[in-house]
Residue, then its C-alpha position, 0 to 999 in steps of 0.5 A: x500500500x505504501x509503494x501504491x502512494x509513494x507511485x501516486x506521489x511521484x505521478x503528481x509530481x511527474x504528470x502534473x509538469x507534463x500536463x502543464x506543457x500539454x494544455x499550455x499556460x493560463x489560468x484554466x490550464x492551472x485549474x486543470x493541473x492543480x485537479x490533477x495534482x490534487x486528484x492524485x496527492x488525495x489517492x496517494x493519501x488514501x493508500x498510505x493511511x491504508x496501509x497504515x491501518x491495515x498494520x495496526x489492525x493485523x497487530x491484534x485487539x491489544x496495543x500494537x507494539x511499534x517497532x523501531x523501524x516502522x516508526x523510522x518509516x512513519x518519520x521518513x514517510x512524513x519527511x519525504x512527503x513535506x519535501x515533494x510537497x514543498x518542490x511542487x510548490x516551488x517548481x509551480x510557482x506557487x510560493 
């Protein structure tokens, strides 16, 4: 499930700049790439928090133990999402 949403982060970056260069500039073509890039950003969130309740629902009724390297993964997850949130930003413009 993690793989699926990082693809579906990568796809927004990737196809957002090559919808950008088909439909031109201006302020419609915006809109349609902004749709985009937040069609695939809301299906990427989808499979990530998935993925994460689909972890702590299969550790059992009890308090799932965490382990180190799943917290390291959570930390990096939200690391690398800020990053590619913030090079959108910056390669759009839009700051």
């Amino acid at each position: 499930m993690y793989l699926l949403g990082m693809s579906c982060i990568l796809l927004a970056l990737v196809g957002s700049g090559l919808l950008q260069r088909v439909v031109g500039e201006g302020s419609g073509s915006a809109v349609v790439v902004d749709i985009f890039w937040l069609a695939c950003v809301g299906v990427a969130l989808f499979f990530i928090l998935r993925g994460r309740s689909l972890s702590v629902a299969s550790a059992g009724v009890a308090e799932p133990k965490r382990s180190k390297a799943n917290r390291l993964y959570t930390i990096l997850g939200a690391a690398l999402a800020v990053l590619l949130t913030l090079a959108v930003l910056y390669l759009t413009g839009s700051h």
